[in-house]
N, CA, C and O atoms as a MOPAC input file, in Angstrom:
PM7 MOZYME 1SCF
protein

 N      5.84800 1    19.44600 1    15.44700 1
 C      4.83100 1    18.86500 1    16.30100 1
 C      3.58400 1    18.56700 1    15.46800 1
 O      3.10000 1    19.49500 1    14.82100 1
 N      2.91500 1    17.13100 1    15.41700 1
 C      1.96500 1    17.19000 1    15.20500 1
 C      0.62300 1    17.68000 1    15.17300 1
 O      0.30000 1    17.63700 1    16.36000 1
 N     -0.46300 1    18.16900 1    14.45600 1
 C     -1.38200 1    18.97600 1    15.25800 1
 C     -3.27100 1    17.96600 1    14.86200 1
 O     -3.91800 1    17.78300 1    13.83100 1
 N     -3.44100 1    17.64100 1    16.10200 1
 C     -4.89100 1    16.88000 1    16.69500 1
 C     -5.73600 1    17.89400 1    16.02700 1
 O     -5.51600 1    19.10400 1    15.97300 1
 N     -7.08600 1    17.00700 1    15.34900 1
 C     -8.40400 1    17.64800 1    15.84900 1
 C     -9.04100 1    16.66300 1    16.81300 1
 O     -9.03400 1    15.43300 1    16.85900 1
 N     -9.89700 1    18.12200 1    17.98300 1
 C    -10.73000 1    17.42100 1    18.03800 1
 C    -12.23500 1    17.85400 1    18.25700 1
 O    -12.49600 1    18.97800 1    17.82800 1
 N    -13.40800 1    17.06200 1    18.93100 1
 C    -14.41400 1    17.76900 1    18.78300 1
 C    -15.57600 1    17.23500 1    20.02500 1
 O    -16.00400 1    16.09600 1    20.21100 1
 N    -15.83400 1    18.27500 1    20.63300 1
 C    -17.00900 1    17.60900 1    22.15000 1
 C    -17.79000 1    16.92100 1    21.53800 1
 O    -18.22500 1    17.12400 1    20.40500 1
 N    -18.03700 1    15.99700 1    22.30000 1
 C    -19.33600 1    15.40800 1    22.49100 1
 C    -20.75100 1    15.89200 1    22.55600 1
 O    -21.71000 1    15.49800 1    21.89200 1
 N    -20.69800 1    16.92200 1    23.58200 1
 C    -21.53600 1    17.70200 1    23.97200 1
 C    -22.14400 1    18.95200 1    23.39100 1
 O    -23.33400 1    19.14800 1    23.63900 1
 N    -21.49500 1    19.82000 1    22.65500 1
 C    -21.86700 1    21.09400 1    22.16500 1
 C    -21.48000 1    20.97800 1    20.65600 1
 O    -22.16000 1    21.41900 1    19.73000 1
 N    -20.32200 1    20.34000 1    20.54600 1
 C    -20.42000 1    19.76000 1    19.09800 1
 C    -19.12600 1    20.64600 1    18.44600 1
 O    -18.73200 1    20.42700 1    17.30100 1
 N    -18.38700 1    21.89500 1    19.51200 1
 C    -17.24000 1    22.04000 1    19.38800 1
 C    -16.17900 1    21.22100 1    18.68800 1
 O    -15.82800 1    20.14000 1    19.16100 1
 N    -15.59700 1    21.76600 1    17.44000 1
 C    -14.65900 1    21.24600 1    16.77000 1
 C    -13.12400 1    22.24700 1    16.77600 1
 O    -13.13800 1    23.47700 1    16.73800 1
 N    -11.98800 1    21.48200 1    16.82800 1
 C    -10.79800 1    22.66500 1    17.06500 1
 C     -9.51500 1    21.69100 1    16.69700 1
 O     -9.47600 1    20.47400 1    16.87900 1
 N     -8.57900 1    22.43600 1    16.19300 1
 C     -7.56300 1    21.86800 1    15.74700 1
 C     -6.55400 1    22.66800 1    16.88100 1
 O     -6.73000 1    23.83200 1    17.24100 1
 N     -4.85700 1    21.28000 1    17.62000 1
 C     -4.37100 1    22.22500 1    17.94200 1
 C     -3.15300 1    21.27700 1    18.36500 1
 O     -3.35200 1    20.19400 1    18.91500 1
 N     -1.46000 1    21.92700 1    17.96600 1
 C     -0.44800 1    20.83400 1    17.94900 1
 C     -0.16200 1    20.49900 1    19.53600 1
 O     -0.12300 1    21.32600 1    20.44700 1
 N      0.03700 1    19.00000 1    19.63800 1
 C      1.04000 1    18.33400 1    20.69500 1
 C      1.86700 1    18.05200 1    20.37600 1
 O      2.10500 1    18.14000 1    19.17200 1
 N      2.64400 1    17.62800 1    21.11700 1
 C      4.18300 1    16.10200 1    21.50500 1
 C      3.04300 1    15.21700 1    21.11600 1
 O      1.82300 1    15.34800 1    21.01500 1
 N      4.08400 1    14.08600 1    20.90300 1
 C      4.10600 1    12.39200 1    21.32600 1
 C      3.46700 1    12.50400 1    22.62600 1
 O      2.35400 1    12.13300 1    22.99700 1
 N      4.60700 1    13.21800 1    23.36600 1
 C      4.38300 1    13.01500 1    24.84200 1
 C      3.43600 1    13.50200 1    25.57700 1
 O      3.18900 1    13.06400 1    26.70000 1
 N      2.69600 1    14.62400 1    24.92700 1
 C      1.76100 1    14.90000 1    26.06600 1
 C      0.50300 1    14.15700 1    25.78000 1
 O      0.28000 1    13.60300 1    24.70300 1
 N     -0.46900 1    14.17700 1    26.99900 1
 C     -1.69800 1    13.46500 1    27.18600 1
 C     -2.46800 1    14.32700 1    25.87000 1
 O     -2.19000 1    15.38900 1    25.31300 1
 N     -3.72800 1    13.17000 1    25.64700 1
 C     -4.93000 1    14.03900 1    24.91700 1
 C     -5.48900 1    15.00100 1    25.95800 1
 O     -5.29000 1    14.88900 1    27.16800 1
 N     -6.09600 1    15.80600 1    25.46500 1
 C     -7.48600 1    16.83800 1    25.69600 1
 C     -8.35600 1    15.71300 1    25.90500 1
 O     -8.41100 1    14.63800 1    25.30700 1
 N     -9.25900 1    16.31900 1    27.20300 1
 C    -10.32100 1    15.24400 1    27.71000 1
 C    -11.30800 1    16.10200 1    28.04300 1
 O    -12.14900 1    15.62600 1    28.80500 1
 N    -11.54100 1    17.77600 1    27.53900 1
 C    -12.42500 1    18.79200 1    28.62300 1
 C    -12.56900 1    19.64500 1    27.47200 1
 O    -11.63100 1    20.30700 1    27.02900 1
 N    -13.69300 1    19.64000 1    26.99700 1
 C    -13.78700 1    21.02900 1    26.13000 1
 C    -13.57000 1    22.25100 1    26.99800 1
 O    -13.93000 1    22.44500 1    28.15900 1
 N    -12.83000 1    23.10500 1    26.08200 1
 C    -13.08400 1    24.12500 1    26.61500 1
 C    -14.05000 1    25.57700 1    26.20300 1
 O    -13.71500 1    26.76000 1    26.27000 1
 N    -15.02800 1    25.11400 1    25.87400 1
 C    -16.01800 1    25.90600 1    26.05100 1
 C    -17.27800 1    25.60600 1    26.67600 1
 O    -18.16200 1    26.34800 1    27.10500 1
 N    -17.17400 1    24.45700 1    26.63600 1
 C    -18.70700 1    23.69700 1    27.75600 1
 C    -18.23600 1    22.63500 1    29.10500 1
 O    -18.97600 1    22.22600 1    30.00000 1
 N    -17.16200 1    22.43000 1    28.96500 1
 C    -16.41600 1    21.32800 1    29.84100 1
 C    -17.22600 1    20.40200 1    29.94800 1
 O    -17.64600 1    19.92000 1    31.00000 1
 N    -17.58300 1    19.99600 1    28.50500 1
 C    -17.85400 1    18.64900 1    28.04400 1
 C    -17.27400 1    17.38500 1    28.03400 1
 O    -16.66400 1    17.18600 1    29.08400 1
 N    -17.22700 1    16.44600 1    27.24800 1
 C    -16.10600 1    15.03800 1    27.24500 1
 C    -15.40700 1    15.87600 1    25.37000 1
 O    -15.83600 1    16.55400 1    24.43600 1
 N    -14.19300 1    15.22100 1    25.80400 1
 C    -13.65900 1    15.79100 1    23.70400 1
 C    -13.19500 1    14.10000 1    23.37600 1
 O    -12.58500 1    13.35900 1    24.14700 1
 N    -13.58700 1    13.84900 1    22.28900 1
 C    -13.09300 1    13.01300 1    21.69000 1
 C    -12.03900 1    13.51500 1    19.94200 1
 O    -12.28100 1    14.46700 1    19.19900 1
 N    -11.13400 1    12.65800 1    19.82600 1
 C    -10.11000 1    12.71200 1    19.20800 1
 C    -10.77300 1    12.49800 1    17.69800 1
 O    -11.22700 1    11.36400 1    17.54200 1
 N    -10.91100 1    13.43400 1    16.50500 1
 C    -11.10500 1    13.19300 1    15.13400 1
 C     -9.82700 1    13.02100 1    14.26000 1
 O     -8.83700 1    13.74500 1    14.15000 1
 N    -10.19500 1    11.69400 1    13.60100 1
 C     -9.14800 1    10.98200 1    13.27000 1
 C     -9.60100 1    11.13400 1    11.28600 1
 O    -10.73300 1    10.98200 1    10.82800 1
 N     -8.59300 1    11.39400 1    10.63900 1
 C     -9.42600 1    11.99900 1     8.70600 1
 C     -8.09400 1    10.77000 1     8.22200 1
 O     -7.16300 1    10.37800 1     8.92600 1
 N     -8.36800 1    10.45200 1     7.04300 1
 C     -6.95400 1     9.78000 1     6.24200 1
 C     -5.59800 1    10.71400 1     6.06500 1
 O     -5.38300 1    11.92500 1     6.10500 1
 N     -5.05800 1     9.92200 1     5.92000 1
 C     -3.85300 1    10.42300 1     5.54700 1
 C     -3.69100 1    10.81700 1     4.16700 1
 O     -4.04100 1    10.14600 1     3.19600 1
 N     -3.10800 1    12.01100 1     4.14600 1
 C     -2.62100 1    12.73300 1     3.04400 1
 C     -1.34600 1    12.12400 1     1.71900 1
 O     -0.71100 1    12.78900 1     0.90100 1
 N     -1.35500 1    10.85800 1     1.93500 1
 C      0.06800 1    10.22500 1     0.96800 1
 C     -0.39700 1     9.44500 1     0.22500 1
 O     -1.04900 1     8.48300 1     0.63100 1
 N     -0.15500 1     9.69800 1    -1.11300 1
 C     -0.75400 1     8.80200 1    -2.08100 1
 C      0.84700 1     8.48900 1    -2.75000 1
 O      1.77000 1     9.30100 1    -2.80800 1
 N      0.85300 1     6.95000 1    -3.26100 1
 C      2.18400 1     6.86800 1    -3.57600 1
 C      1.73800 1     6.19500 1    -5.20300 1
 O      1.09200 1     5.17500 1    -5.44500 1
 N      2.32200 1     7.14000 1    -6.10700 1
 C      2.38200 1     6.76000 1    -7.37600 1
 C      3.36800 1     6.34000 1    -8.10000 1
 O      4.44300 1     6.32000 1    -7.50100 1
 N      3.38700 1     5.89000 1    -9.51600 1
 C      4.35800 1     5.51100 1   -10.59700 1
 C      5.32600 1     4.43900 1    -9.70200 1
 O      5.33400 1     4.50000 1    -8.47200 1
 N      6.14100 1     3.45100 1   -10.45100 1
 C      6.67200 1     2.57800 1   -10.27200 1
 C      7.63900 1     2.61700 1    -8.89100 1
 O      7.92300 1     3.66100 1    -8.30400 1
 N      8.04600 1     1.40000 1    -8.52800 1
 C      8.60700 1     1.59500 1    -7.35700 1
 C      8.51200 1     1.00900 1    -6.09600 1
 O      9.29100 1     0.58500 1    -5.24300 1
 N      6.66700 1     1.17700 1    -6.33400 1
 C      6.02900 1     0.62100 1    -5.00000 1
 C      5.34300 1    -0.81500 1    -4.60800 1
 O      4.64400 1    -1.13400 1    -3.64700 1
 N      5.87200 1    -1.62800 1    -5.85300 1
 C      5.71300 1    -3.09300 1    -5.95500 1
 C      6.65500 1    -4.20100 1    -5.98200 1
 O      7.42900 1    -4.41500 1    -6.91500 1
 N      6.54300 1    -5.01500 1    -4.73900 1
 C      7.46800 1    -5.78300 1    -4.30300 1
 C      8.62400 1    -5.96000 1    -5.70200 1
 O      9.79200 1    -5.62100 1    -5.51500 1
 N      8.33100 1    -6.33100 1    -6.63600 1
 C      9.38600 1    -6.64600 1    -7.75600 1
 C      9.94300 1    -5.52200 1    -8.11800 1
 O     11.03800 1    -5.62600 1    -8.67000 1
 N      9.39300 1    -4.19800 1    -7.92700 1
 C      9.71700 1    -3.05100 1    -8.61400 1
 C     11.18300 1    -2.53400 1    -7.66600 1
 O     11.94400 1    -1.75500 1    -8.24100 1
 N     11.49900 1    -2.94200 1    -6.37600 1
 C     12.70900 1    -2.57200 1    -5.24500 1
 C     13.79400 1    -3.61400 1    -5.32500 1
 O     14.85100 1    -3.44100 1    -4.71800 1
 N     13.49600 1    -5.06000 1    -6.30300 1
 C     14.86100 1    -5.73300 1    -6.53200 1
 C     15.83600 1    -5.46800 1    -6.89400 1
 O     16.01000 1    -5.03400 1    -8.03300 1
 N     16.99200 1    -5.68300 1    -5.84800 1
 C     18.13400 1    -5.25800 1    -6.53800 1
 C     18.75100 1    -6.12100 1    -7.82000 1
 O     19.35200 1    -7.10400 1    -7.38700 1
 N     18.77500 1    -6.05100 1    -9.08500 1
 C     19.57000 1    -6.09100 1   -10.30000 1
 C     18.39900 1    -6.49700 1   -11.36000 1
 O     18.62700 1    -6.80300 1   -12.53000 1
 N     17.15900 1    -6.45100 1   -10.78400 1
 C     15.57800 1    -6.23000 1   -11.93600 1
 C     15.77000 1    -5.70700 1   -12.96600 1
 O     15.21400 1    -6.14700 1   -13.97200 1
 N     16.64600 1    -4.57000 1   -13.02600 1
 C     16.90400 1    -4.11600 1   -14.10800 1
 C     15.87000 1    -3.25200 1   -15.53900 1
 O     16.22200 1    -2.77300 1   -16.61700 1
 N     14.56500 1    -3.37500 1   -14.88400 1
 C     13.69300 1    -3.25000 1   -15.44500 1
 C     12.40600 1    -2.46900 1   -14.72900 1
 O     12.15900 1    -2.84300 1   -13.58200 1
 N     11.70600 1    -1.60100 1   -15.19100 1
 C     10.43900 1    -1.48700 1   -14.08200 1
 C      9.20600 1    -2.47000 1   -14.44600 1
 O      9.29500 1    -3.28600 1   -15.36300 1
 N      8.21600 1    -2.34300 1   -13.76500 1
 C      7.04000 1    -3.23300 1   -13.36500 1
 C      6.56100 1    -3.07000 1   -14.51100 1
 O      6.99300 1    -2.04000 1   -15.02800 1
 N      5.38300 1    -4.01100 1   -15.55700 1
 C      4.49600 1    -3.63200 1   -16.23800 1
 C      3.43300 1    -3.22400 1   -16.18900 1
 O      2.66500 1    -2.73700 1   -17.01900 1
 N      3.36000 1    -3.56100 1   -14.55400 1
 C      1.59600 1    -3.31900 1   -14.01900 1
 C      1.70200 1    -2.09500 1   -13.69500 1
 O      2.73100 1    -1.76900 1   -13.10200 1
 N      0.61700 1    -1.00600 1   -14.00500 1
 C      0.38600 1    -0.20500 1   -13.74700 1
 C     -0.24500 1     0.28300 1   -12.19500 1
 O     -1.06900 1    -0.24900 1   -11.45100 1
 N      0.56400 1     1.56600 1   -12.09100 1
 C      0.09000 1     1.87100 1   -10.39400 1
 C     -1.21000 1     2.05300 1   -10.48800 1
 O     -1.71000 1     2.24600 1   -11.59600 1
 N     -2.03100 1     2.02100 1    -9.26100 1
 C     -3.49000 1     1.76000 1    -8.59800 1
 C     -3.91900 1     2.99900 1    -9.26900 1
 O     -2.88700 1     3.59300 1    -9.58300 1
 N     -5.10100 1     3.76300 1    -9.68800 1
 C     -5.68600 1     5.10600 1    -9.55900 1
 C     -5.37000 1     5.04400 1    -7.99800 1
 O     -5.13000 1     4.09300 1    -7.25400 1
 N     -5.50200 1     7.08600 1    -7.68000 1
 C     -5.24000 1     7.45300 1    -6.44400 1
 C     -7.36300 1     7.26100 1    -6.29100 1
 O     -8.25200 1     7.27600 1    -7.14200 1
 N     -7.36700 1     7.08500 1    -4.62200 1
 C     -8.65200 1     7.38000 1    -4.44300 1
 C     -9.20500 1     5.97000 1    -4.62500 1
 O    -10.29800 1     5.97100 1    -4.05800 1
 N     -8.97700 1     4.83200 1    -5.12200 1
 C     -9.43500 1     3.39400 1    -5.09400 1
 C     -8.60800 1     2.98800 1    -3.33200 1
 O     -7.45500 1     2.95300 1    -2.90300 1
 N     -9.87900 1     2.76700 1    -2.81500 1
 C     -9.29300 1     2.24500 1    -1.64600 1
 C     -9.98100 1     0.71500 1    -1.81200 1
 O     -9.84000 1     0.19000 1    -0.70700 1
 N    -10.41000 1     0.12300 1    -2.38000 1
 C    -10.39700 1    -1.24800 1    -2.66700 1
 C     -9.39600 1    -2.17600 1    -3.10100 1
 O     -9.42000 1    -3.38600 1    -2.87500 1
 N     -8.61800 1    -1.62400 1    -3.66200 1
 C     -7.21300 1    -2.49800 1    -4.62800 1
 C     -6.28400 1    -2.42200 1    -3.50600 1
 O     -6.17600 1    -1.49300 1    -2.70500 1
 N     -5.74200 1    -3.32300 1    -3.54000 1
 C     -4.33300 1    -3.81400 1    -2.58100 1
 C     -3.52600 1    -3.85600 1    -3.04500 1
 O     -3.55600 1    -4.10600 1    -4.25000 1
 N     -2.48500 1    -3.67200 1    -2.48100 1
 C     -0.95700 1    -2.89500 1    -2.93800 1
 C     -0.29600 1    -4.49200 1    -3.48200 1
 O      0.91300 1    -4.40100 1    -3.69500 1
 N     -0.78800 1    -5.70300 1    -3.69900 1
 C     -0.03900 1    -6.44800 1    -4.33700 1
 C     -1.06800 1    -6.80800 1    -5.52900 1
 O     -2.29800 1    -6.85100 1    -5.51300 1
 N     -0.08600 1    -7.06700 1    -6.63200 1
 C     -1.07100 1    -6.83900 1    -7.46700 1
 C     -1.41900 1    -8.39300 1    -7.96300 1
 O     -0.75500 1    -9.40300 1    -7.72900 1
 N     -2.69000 1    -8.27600 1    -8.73900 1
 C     -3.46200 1    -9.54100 1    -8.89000 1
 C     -2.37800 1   -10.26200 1    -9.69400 1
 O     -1.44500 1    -9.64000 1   -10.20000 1
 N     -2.52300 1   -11.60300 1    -9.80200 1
 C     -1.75800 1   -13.15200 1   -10.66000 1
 C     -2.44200 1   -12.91100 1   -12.10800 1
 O     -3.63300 1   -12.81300 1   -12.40600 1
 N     -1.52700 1   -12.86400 1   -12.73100 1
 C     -1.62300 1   -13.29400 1   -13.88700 1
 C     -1.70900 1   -14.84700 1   -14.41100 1
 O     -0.61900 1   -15.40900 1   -14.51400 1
 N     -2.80600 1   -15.55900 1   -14.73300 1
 C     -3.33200 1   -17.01900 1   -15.48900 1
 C     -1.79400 1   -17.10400 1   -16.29900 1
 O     -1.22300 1   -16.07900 1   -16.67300 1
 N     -1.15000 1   -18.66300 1   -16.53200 1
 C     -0.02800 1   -18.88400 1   -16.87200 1
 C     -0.76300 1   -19.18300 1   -18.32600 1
 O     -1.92200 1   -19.58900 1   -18.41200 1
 N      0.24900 1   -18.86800 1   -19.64600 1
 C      0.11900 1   -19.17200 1   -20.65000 1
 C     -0.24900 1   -20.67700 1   -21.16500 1
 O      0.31700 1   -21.69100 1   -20.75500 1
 N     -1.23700 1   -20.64900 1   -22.08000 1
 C     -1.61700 1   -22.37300 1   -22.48900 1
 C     -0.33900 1   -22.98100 1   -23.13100 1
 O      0.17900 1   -22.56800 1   -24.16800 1
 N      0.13000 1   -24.09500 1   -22.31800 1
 C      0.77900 1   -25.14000 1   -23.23200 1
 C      0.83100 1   -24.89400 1   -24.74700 1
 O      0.08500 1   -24.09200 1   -25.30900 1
 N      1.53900 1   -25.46000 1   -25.22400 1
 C      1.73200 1   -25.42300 1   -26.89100 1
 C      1.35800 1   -27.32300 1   -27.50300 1
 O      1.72600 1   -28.41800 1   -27.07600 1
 N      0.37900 1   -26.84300 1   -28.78200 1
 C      0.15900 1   -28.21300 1   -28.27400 1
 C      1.30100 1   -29.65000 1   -29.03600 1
 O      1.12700 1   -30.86800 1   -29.02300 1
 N      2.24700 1   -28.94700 1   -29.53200 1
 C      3.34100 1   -29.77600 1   -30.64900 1
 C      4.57200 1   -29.72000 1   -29.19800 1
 O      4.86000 1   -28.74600 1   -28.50300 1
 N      4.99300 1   -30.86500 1   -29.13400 1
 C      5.78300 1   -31.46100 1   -28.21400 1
 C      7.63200 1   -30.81200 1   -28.51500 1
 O      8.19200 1   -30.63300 1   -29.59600 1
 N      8.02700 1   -30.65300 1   -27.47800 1
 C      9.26100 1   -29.86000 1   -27.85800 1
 C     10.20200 1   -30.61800 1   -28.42000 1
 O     10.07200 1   -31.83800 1   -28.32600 1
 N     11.07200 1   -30.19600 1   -28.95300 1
 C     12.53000 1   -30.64200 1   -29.47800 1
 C     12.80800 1   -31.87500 1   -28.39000 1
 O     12.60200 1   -31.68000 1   -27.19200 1
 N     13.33100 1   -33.27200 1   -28.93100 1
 C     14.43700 1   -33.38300 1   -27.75300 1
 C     15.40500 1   -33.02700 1   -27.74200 1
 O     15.70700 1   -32.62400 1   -28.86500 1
 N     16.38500 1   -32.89300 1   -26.86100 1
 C     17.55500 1   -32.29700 1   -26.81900 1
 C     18.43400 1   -32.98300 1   -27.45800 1
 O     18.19700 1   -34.17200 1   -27.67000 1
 N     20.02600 1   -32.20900 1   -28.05300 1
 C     21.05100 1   -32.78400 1   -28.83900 1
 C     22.06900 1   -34.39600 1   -28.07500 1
 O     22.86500 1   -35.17300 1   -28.60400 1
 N     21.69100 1   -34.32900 1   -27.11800 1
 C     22.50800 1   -34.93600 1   -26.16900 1
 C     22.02600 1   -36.12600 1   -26.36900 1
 O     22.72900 1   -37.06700 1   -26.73600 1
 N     20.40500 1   -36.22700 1   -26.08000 1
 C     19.49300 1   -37.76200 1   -26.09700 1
 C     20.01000 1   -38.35300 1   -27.40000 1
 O     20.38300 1   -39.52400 1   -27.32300 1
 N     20.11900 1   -37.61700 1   -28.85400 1
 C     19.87600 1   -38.60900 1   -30.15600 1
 C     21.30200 1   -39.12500 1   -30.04100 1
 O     21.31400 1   -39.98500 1   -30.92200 1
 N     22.60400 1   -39.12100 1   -29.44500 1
 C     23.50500 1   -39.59700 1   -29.51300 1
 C     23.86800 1   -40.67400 1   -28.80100 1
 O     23.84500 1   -40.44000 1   -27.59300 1
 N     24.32700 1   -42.20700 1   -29.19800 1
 C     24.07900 1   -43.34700 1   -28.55300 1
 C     25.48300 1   -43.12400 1   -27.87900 1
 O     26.47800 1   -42.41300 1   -28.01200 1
 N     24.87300 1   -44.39900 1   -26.87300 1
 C     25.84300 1   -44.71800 1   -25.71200 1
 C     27.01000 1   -45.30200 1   -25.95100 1
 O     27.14100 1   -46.29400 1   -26.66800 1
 N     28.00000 1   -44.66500 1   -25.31000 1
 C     29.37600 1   -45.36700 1   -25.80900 1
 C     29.80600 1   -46.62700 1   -24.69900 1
 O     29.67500 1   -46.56400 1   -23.47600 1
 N     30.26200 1   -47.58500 1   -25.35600 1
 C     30.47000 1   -48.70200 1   -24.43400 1
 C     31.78700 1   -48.88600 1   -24.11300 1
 O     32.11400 1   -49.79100 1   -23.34600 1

């Protein structure tokens, strides 16, 4: 079972304590029979090292990611990671291929 905090409005009562899914919240302190509202903290899961990047779960990749996972505790960075700028052109023109220098047969 999960376990709620929560904390009155009114007296400033704070308390931790498990429900269901199913049952209702707490709406009544019980020490002032105040209003209680529900305290809500982050979650405890930090997910590190490779794995957790769309390319890193392909099946036959064969390889892991180069990008390095996020520091834990950066809640600014987003779980996809930034584009890499494509490499500059080369500036000497490629080979043509073996196929072109051979003339047409009639």
């Amino acid at each position: 079972m999960p376990t709620y905090s929560y904390a009155c409005t009114v007296c400033g009562h704070a308390f931790d304590i498990q429900q269901s899914f199913s049952e209702d919240s707490l709406t009544v302190c019980p020490e002032c029979d105040g209003r209680l509202r529900k305290v809500f903290s982050s979650v405890g899961v930090v997910f590190k090292g490779s794995g957790f990047y769309r390319n890193d779960a392909r099946a036959g990749s064969g390889k892991s990611s180069s990008i390095p996972a996020a520091p834990s505790g950066d809640s600014s960075s987003s779980s996809t990671p930034a584009a890499t700028p494509a490499p500059a052109a080369a500036s000497t023109p490629a080979p043509a291929p073996a196929a072109a220098a051979k003339p047409a047969a009639s």
